[in-house]
KOLTITOR-463547 format. One line per 2 residues: number of its first residue (from 1); their letters; for each residue x, y, z of C-alpha. Coordinates in Angstrom, 3 decimals. Layout:
% KOLTITOR-463547
NUM = a = X:Y:Z ~ ...
This chain:
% KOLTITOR-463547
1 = xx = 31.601:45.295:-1.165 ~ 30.691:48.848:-2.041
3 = xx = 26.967:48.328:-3.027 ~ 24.781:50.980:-5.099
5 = xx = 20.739:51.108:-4.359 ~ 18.259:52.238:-6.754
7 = xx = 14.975:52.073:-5.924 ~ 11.985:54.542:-5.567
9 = xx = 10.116:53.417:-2.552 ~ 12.337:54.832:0.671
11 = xx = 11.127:51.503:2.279 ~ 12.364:49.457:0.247
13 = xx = 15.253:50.975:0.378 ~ 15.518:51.077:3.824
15 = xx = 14.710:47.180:4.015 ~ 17.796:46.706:1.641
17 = xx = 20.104:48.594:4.042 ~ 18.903:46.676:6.993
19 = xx = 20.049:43.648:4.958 ~ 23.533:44.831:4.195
21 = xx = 23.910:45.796:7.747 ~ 23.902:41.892:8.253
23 = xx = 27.299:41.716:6.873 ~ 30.083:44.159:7.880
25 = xx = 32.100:43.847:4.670 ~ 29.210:45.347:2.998
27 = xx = 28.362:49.270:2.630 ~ 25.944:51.399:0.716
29 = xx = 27.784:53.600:-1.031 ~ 24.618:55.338:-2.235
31 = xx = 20.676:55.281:-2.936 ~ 19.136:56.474:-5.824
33 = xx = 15.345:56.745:-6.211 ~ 15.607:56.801:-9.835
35 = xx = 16.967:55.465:-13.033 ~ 18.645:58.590:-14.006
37 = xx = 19.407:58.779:-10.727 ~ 21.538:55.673:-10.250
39 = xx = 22.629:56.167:-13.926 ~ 24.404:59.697:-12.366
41 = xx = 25.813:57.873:-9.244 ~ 27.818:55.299:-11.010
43 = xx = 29.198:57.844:-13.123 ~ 30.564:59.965:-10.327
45 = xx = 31.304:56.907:-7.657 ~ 31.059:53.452:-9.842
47 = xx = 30.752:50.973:-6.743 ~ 31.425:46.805:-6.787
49 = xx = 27.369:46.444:-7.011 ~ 24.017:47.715:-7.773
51 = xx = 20.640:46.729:-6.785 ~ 18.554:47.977:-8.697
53 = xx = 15.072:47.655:-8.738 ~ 13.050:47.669:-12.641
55 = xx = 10.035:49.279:-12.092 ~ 10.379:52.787:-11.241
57 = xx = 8.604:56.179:-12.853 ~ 11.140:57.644:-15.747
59 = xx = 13.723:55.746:-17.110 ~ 12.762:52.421:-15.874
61 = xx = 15.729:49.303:-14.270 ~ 16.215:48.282:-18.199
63 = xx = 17.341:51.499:-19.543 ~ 19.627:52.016:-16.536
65 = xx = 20.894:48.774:-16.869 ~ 21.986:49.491:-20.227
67 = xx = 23.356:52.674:-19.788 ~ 25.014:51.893:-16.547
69 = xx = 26.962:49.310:-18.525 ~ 27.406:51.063:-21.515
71 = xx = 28.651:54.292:-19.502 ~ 30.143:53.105:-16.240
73 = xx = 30.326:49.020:-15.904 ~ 29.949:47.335:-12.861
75 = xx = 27.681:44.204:-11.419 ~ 24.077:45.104:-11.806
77 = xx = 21.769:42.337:-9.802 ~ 17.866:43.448:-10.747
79 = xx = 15.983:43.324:-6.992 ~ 12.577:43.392:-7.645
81 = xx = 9.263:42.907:-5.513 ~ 8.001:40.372:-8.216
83 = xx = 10.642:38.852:-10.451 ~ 8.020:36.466:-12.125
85 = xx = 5.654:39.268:-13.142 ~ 8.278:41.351:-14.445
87 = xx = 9.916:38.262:-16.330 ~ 10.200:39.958:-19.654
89 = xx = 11.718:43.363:-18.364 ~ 14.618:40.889:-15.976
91 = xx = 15.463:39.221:-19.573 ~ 15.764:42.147:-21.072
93 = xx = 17.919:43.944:-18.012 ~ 19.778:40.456:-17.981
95 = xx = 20.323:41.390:-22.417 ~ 21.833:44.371:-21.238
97 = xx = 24.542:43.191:-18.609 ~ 22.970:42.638:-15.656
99 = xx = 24.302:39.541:-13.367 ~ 20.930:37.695:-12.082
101 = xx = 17.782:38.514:-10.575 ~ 15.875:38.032:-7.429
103 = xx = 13.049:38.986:-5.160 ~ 12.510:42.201:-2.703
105 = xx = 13.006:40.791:0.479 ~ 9.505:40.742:2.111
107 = xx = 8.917:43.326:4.497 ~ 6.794:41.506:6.748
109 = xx = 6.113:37.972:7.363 ~ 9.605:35.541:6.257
111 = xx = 11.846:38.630:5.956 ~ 14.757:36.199:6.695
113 = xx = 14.914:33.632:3.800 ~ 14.387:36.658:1.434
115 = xx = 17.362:37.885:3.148 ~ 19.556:35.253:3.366
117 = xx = 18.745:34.594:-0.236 ~ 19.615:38.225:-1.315
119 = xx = 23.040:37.754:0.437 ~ 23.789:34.460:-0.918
121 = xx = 23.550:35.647:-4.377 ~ 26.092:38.899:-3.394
123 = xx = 28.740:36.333:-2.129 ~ 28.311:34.583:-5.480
125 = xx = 28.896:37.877:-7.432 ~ 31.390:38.740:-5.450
127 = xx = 32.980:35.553:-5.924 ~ 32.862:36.002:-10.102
129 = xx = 34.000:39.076:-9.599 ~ 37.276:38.051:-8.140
131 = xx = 37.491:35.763:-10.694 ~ 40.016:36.062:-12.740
133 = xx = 42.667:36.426:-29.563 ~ 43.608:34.363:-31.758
135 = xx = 41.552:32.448:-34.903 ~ 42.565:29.735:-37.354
137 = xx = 41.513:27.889:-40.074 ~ 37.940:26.999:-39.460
139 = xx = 36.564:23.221:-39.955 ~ 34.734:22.359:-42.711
141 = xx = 31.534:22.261:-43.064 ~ 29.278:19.758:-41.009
143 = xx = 27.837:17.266:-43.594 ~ 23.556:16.892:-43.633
145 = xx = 24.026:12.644:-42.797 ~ 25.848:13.698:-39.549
147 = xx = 24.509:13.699:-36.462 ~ 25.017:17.700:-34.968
149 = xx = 25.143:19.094:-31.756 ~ 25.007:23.220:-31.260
151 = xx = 26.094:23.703:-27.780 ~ 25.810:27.986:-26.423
153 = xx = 26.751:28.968:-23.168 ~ 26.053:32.382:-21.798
155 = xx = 26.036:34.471:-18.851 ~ 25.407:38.355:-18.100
157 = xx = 24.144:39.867:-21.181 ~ 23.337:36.426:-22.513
159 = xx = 19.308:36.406:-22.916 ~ 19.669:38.914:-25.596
161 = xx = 22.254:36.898:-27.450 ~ 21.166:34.058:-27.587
163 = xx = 17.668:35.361:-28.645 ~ 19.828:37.390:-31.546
165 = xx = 22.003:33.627:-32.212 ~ 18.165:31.475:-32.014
167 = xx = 16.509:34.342:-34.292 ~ 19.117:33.875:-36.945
169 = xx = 18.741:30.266:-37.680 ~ 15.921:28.706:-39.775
171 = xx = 13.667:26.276:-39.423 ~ 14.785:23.927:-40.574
173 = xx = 17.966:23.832:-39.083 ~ 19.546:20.549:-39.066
175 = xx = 20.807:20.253:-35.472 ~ 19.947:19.830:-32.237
177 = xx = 20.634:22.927:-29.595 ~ 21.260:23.161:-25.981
179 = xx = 21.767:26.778:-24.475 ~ 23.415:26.412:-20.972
181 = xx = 22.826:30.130:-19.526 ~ 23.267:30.795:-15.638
183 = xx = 19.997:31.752:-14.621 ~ 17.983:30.588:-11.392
185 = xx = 15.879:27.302:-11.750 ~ 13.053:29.856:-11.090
187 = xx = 13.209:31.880:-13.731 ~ 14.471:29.403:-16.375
189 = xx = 10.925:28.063:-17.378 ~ 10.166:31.921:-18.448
191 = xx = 13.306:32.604:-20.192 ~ 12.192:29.202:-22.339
193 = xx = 9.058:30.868:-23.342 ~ 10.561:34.579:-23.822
195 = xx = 13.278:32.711:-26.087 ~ 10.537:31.339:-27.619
197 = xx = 8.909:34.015:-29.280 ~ 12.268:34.856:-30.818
199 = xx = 13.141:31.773:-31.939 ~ 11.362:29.351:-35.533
201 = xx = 12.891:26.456:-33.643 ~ 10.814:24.995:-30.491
203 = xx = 12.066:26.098:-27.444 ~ 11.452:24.321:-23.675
205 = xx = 13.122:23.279:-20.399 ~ 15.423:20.689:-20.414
207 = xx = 14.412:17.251:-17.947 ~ 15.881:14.618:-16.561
209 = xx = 15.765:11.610:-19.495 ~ 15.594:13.897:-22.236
211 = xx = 17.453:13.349:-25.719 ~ 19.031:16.257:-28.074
213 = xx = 16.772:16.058:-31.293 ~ 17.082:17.598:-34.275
215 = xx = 15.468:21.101:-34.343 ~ 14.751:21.538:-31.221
217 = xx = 16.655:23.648:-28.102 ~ 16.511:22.889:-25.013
219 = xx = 17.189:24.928:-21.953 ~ 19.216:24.011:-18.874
221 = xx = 16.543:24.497:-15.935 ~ 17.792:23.984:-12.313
223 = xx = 20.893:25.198:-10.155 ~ 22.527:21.926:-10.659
225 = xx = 24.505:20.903:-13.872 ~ 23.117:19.555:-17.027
227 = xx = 24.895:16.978:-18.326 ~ 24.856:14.494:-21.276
229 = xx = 25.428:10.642:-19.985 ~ 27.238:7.809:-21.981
231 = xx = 23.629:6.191:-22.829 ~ 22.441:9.736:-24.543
233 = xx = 20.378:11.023:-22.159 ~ 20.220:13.975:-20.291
235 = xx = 20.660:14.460:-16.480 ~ 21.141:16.842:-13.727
237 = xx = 23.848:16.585:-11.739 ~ 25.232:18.622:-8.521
239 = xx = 28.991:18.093:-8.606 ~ 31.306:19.586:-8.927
241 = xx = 29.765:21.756:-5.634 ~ 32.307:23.855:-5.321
243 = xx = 31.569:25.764:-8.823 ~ 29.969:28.891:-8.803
245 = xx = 28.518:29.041:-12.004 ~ 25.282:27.039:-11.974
247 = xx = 24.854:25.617:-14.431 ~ 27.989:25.446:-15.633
249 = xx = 28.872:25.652:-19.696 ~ 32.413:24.107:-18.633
251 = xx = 30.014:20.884:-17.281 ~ 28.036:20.628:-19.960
253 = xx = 30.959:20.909:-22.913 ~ 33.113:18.199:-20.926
255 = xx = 29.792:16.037:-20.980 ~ 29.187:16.334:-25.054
257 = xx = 32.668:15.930:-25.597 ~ 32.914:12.688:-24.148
259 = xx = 29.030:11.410:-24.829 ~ 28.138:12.608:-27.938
261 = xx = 28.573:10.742:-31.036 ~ 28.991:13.534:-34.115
263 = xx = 30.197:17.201:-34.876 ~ 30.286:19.466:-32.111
265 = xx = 29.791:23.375:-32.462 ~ 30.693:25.140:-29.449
267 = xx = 28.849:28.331:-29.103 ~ 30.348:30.821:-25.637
269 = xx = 28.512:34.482:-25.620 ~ 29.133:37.207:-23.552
271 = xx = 29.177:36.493:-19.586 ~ 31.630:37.191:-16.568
273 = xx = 33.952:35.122:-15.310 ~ 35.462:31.763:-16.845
275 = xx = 32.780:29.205:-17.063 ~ 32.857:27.519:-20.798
277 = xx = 36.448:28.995:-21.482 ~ 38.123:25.275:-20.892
279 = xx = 35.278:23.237:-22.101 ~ 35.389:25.438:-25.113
281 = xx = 39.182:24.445:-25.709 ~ 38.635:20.583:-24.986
283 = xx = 36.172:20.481:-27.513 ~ 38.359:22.373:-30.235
285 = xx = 41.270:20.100:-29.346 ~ 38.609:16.886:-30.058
287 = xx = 38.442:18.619:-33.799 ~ 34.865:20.402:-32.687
289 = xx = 34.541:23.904:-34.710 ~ 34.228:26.418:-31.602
291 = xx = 33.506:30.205:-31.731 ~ 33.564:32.890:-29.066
293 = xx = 32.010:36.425:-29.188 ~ 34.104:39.308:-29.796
295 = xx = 34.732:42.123:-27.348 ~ 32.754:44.730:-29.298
297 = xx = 29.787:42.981:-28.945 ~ 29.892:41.424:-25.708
299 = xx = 27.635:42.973:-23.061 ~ 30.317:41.364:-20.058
301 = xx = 33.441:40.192:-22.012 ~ 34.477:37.653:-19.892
303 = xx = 34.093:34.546:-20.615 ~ 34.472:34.866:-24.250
305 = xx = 37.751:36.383:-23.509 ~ 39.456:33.876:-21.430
307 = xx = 37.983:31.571:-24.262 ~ 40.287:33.948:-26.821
309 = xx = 42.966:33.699:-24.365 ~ 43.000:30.115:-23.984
311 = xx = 43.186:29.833:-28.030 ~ 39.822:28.145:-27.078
313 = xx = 37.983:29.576:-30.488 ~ 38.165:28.602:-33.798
315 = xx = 36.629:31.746:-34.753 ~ 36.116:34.733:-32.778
317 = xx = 32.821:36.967:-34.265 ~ 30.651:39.587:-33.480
319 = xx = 27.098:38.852:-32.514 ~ 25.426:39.637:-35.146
321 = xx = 27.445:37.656:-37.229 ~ 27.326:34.333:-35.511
323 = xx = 23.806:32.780:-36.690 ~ 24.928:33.215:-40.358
325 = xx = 28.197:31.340:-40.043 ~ 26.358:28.499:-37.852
327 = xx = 23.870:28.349:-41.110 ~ 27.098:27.910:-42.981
329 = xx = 28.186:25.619:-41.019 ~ 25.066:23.319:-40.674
331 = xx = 24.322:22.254:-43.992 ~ 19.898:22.939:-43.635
333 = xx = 17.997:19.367:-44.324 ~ 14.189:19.510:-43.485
335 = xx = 14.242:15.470:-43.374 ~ 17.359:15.313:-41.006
337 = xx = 17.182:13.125:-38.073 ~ 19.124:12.944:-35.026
């Protein structure tokens, strides 16, 4: 891979190169010590990566983010020296396109794992990178006695949406909501909270035992796949191995559609890759109402469009149109129970 580096400390920098230099199918194409800086570079040479660091004087990792992927797309991974303290600016990067996030390498002390980490999550972009629209009549309603299930999946881009899609519904919304975005375990307990502030419904991790109630999301938490089992409960579980999106939507939309006794709306946001695309269409062929973000509004359109090319959506809608038609279609009942 042709790999971009932005960061402002030459060290840094320099430890990132020494890590590439691990693997000879990597190069740096370039460094750039700045935002605007690295904003420039992928215009003129846009390579198969960035690093990019977020905390940098000027236009900070965010606002290159965004206008890296507004102006030049390509796989943005934020490399940070803190990911935890910074968790509200990698959410926000993540909003705008970017892939995943992960720590600076140490300089000193275990340089190694940090390395061998960094690399690990390159193969996997590389590896979704070399991955490879139609609507019809939409189902009714779902009915206020019925017990209801809103399932999202999301990938690059997705923190953003699915704070806009969580923002949009009431309080008293009338189903239960799992959000299945691929994020590592360590950072999922933040994005919970940062979701949180957006959302009038109570967000929080999901655990091992836990049931889908009524107005309340929960958030997939761990590199293994959440899944719903035949008694109701939730559960983590590592197979399939080979997939590389972890957690995966596709899982977790097979899982419902077997377990889960009542309507079904399938929710799959922006993201790259595949991942929900054929869980998407198994639960629209079970008679589940299904919807898939639209190009124009998808930060990485991706897995919404192999959705739209699998016929996988019911309904195919911009962003900020979703969270109205899901209050449409879940009739509001403040005394609803799962």
């Amino acid at each position: 891979m042709r790999i971009g580096i932005v960061n402002d400390l030459s060290i840094a920098t320099e430890a990132l190169r020494r890590v590439l230099a691990r693997r000879p199918d990597h190069r740096v194409a370039w460094s750039a010590a700045s935002g605007a800086e690295a904003v420039a570079c992928c215009a003129r040479d846009t390579p198969d990566l960035v690093l990019m660091d977020l905390v940098m004087p000027g236009m900070n990792g965010v606002e290159a983010t965004r206008r890296i992927m507004a102006e030049s797309p390509c796989p943005i991974l934020v490399v940070t020296v803190s990911v935890g303290a910074n968790a509200a600016m990698v959410f926000e990067a993540m909003g705008h396109g970017a892939l995943d996030a992960t720590d600076l390498p140490a300089l000193a002390g275990d340089h190694d794992r940090g390395a061998d980490k960094l690399l690990a999550k390159i193969d996997l972009i590389g590896r979704l990178s070399a991955a490879p629209v139609r609507a019809s009549t939409p189902r009714a309603p779902v009915q206020a006695s019925e017990r209801k299930l809103l399932a999202i999946g999301a990938s690059a881009g997705g923190p953003s949406a699915v704070a806009r899609v969580l923002e949009g519904l009431p309080a008293d919304f009338s189903g239960a909501v799992a959000v299945i975005q691929h994020i590592d375990e360590k950072f999922a307990p933040g994005m919970a909270d940062w979701l949180g502030r957006y959302s009038r419904l109570p967000v929080r991790t999901a655990t091992v035992g836990d049931t889908l109630q009524c107005g309340q999301v929960l958030l997939a938490a761990t590199n293994d796949h959440l899944a719903l089992r035949a008694d109701g409960r939730l559960d983590y579980v590592h197979e399939p191995a080979e997939l590389p999106y972890r957690p995966s939507v596709d899982v977790f939309y097979k899982s419902v559609g077997e377990h889960w006794r009542g309507p079904i709306v399938g929710v799959l946001l922006t993201g790259m890759g595949r991942d929900g695309a054929a869980g998407l269409r198994g639960l629209r062929q079970q008679g589940h109402h299904t919807i898939a973000q639209d190009r124009a509004s998808s930060a990485v359109y991706g897995m919404p469009k192999a959705a739209a090319e699998l016929d996988a959506a019911v309904e195919i809608l911009p962003l900020d149109r979703i969270a109205a038609r899901l209050r449409d279609l879940f009739v509001t009942n403040p005394n609803a129970t799962p």
